[in-house]
N, C-alpha and C positions, 0 to 999 in steps of 0.2 A: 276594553271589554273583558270577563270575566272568560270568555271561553278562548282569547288567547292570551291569555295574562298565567292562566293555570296551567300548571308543567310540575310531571314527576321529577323531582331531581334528588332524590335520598339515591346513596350511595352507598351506606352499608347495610347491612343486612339488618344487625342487630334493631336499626332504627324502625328499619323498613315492618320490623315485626310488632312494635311497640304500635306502630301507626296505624294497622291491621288489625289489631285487637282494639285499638278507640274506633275503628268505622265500626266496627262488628255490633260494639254497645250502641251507637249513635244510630247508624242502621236500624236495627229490633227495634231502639223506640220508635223513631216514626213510624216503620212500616207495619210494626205487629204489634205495638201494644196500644196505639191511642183507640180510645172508647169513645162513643157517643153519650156525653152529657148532659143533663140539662144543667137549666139556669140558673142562679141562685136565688132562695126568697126575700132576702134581705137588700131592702128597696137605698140600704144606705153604704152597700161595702159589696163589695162583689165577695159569695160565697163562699167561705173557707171550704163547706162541705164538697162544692162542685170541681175541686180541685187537689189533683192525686198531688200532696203534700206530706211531707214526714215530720214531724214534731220539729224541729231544728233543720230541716231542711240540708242533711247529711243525705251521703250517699247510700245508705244502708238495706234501700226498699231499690238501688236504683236498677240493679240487671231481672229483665222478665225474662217468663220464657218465649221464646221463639215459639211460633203457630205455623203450621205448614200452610201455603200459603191456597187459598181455595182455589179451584179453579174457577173460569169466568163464564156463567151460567147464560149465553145470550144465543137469541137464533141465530141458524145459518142462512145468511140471506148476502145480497151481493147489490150493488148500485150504479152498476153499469159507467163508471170512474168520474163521477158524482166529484163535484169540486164542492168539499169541505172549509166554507171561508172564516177566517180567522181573521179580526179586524184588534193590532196587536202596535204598542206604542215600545221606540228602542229603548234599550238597555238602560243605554250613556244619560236617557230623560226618566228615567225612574230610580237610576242610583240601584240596580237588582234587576239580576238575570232575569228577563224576560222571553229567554230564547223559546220558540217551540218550533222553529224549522231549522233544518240543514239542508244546502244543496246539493251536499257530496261528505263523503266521509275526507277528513284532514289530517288524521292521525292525533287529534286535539279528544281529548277523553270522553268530555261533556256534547260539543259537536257530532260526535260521530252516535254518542247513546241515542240523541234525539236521532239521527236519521235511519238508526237502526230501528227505533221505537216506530216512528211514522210509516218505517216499509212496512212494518208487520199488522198494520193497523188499515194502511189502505190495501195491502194486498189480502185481509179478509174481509176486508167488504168490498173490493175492486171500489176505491174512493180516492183520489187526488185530495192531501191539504195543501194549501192554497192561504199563503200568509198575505196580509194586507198592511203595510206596516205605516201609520200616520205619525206626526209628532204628537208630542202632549195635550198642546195648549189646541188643536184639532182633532181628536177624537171623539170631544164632546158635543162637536158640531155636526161633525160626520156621525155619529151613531143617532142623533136624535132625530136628524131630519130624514136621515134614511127611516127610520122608526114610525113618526109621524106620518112620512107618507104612505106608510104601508107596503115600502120595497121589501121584497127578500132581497135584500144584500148582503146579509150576513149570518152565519150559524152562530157564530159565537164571539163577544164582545171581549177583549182582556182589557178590563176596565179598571181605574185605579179607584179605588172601594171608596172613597172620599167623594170623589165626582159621580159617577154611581148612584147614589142615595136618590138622586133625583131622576136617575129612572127610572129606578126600581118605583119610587114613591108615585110617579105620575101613568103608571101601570103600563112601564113598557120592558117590562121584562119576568119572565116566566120562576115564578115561584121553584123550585127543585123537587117541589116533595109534589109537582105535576106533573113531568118529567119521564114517563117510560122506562126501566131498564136501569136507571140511576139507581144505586143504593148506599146511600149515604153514612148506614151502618158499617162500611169496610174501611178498611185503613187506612186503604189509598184516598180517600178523602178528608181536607183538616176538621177534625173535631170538635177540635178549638173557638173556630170561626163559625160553624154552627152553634154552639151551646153560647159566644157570647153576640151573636148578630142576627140571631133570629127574632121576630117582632113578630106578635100576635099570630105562632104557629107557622111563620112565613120564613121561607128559606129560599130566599133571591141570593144573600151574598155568598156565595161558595168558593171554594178552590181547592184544587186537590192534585196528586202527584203530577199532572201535568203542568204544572205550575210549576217555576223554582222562584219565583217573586218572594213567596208569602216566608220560605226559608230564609232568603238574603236579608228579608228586612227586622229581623227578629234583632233585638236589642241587647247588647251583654259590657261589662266594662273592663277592658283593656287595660293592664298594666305594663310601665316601666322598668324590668327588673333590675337593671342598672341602678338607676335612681331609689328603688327599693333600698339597696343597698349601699348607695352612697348616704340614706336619708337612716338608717341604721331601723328601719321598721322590720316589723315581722312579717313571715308570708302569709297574702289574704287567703290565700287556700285552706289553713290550716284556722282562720277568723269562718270563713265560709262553714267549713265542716261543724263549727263546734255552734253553730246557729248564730254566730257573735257578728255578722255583715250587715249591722245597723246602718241611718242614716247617721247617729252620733260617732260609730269608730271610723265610717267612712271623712269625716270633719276632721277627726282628730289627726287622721296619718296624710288627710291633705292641704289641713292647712300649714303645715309648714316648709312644702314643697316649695309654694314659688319662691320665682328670685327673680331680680335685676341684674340679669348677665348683661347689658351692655354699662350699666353704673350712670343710667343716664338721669335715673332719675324718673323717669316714666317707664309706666307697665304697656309694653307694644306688645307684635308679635317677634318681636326678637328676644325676648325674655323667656322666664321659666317661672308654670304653672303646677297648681297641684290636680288641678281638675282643664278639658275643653269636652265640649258637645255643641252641638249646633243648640244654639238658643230655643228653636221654634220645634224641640222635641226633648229637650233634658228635663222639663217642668214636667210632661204628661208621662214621662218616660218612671219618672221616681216615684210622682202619686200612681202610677198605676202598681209600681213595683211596692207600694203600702197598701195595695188592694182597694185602693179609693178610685172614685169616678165620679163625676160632678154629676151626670145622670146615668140612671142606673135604669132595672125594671123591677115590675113586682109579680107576682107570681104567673098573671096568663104572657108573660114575656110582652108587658104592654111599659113604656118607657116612663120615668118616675124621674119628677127633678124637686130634690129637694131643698130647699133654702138655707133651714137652719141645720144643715150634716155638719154636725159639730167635728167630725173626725177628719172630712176630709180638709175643712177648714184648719185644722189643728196642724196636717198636715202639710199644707201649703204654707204656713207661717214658718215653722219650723223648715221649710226648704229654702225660703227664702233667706232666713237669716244666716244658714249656711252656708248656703250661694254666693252670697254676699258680703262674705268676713273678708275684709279688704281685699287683699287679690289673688286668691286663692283660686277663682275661676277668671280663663280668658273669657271674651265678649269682645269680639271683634268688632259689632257692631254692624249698622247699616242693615240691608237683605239676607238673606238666607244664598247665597251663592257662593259666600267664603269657605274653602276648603280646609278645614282644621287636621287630616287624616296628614301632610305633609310636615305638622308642629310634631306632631307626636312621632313620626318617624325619624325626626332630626333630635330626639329627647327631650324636649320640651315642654312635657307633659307627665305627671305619674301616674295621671286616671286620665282615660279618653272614653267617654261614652259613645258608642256607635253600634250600627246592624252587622249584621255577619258579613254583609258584601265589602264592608269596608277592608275585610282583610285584603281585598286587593292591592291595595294603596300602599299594604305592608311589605311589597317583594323584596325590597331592595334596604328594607330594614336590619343591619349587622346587628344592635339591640336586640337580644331576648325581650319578649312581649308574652307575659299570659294571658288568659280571661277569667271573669269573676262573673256573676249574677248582677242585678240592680239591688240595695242592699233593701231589708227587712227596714221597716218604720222603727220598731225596735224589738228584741226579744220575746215578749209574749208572739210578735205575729207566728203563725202557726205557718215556716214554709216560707220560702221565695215566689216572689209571680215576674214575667218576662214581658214587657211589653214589645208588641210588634207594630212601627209606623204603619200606617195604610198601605196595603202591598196593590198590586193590579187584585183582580175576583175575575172570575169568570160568569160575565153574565149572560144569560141565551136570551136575548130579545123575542117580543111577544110576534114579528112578522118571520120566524123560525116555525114554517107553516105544518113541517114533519119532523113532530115530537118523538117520535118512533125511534127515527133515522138518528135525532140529535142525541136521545140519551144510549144508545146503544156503542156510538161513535166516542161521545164522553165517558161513557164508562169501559172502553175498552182503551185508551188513550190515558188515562189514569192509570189503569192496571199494568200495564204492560210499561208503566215509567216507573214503578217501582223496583223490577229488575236490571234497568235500562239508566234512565238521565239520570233518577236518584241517586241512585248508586253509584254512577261517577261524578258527581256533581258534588255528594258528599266527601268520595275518595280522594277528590282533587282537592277542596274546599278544605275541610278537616284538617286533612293529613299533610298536606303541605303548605297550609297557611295560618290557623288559628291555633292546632296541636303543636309544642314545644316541649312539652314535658309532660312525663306519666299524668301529675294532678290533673291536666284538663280534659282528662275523661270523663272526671268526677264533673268537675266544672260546667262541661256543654253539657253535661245530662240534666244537671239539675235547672242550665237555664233553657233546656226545649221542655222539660217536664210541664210548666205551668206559664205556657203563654197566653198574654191578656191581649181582646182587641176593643179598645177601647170606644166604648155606645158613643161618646161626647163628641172626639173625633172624627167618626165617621159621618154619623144624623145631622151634625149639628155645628160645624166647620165655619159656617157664618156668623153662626150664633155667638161663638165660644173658643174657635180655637186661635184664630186672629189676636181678638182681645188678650185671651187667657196667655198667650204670647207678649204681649206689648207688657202685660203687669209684672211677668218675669226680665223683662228687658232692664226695665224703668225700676227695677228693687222694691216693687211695689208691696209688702205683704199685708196690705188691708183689704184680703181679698171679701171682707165681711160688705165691706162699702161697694167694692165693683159688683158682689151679688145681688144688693141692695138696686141699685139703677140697675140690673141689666136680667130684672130678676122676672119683671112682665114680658120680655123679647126672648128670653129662652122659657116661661111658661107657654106662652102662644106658638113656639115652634114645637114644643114638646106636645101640643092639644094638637097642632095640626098633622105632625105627622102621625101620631098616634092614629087619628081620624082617618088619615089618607089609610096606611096600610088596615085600616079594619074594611075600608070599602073595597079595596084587592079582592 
């Protein structure tokens, strides 16, 4: 787990100060500069406009200023120690810090924020939280039927945004912008995830600083600096800056990485790669990072699928053929439970695609590792975009009987994690696992500036993301033909749920 896996161990000073000054930028963005967005109108690309990008996607727009931080505008009122339940899935089954209790202070950085956060939150409204902690593959059975019956069981859902959909859709979960005392305009709430998950004015999927899900699963690509350097390539830091982080330079500096280290003749995992990502998120992860999406919206944020998107199609061919230049990527194959995060610590790999939680896996990594962005489709694109897998959300179920009570409680729990869990969760995070060198200041800034949550993903998981998984498996780039058959089953889910949230 993430909260004891992280530990301050810098030793000199001079380090220790370089590290301080990357939380200090990383800090400010989240907490002071994200704005509330809207959506983009363009039914076939998600919005260059909607998105704070700089022409090449340099650092040169990236430090803001700091805002003093407002104070939190809510009554004084008190709830007689009111048990706040929180119905909340582990860590270890979301792959991302999930934590929002502690039982005690540990001397662990992130541990003790959250329990410093919680006192201060129920000791102003005299409230007890009260975590519930089920597995994965049970939360969906436990939140629906509790729902359906009509229990209060639960103030608040951390639900994993994918599974979700379908509470939201069958109207068991409270819109935010109904909400009391919530104000989704502040920092402390992702931005992000409002401007791209809202449907027909509707803001069911939320999350905000009391959350550290929605950080860990944020996607960036890892390098071998080793292997950099044995493979005599340039630094991507200095390809990143100058706009140059295509998906063509990205091909060219990895496809000559692999190798047959045992000479056996076959590419295992005891060999060496130029590229590994889990299979069933490097496909959505690159077309998101080319600003495509296979459903999109159009201007009243109502969801739009279109057939003939020639771009994003252009783009999935092109990834494929990438992909798949002989064994340039591993593919382990079988399910999704193989752990790639241990190849790349062993050298393995020159590009590893993965979330920010993955730096866990890196403790014990002697290898220098930097990070980069997902790269540009190619130079025209205006700007990097970041895709983020489906993290938990926070959803307030509709038998959350005191709206009152629940957004006063959520918006005080948000704010007060901004000086709190954030803060050390990034301190930790950052500076002692993804940060190695000056450049990845530049680097993390540019990949939290423009995080995508991808419509397709989330709505549409049965429809689309299954499938859209097996055709990147299979080297499939005919994605014109899988559109073709599979083009009246994601129309009928795109009418249906359109339909659903209008009746909301």
């Amino acid at each position: 787990m993430l909260l004891t896996l992280l530990k301050k161990d810098m030793e000199e000073s001079n380090i220790i100060m370089k590290k301080k000054k990357l939380f200090c930028v990383i800090f400010s963005i989240f907490l002071f500069a994200l704005i509330l967005i809207s959506c983009g109108k363009d039914s076939d690309t998600i919005s260059e406009e909607t998105l704070n990008t700089s022409d090449n996607g340099d650092n040169e727009n990236a430090e803001t200023n700091q805002e003093q931080k407002p104070e939190l505008d809510l009554p004084d009122v008190k709830y007689d120690g009111y048990e706040f339940r929180v119905l909340n899935t582990p860590s270890s089954e979301m792959r991302a810090d999930t934590t929002i209790y502690a039982e005690e202070e540990t001397g662990d950085g992130v541990n003790d924020a959250v329990y410093k956060r919680n006192r201060l939150v129920e000791a102003r409204f005299d409230i007890e939280i009260k975590e519930i902690v089920v597995g994965r593959g049970a939360i969906s059975q436990r939140a629906t039927t509790s729902i359906r019956s009509g229990a209060d069981d639960y103030d608040l859902i951390m639900y994993s945004i994918d599974e979700g959909a379908g509470i939201a859709q069958n109207n068991m979960a409270v819109d935010y912008n109904e909400i009391p005392y919530v104000n989704l305009t502040q920092s402390w709430w992702d931005s992000d995830m409002m401007r791209d998950l809202v449907i027909g004015g509707h803001n069911y999927f939320v999350t905000g600083a009391f959350s550290l899900a929605h950080y860990g699963k944020t996607q960036g690509i890892f390098f071998n600096k080793q292997l950099l350097q044995d493979l005599a390539l340039d630094s991507p830091y200095g390809i990143v800056n100058a706009g140059k982080w295509t998906f063509d330079k990205f091909h060219e500096m990895a496809k000559g990485a692999s190798k047959d280290l045992d000479g056996d003749g076959v590419f295992t995992d005891k060999d060496q790669y130029g590229f590994m990502a889990w299979p069933w998120i490097y496909g959505n992860a690159f077309i998101a990072g080319a600003g495509q999406q296979m459903v999109s919206k159009d201007e009243n944020d109502m969801h739009v699928f279109n057939l003939n998107n020639e771009k994003f199609i252009q783009v999935f061919q092109k990834l494929m053929g990438i992909m798949h230049d002989e064994n340039m990527l591993y593919d382990q194959g079988g399910g999704g439970d193989f752990d790639y995060a241990p190849m790349f610590v062993n050298d393995q790999s020159l590009f590893f695609s993965s979330n920010m939680h993955s730096a866990v896996s890196f403790r014990g990594m002697e290898t220098d590792f930097g990070i980069i962005p997902l790269p540009k489709y190619d130079e025209n694109q205006n700007g990097y975009h970041t895709y983020v897998f489906p993290p938990p959300v926070m959803l307030v179920p509709t038998t959350s009987f005191d709206l009152n009570r629940t957004g006063m409680i959520l918006e005080a729990l948000c704010y007060e994690s901004t000086d709190t869990v954030v803060k050390a969760y990034y301190d930790d995070l950052l500076k002692t696992k993804i940060s190695r060198d000056d450049d990845s200041e530049a680097m993390l800034d540019i990949i939290f500036r423009n995080r995508i949550y991808s419509v397709t993903d989330i709505y549409y998981m049965p429809e689309t993301f299954e499938q859209f998984y097996e055709l990147c498996r299979n080297k499939d780039a005919n994605i014109v033909s899988w559109l073709e058959k599979n083009e009246n089953r994601i129309a009928a889910a795109v009418e249906k749920n359109n339909q659903a949230f209008s009746d909301n």
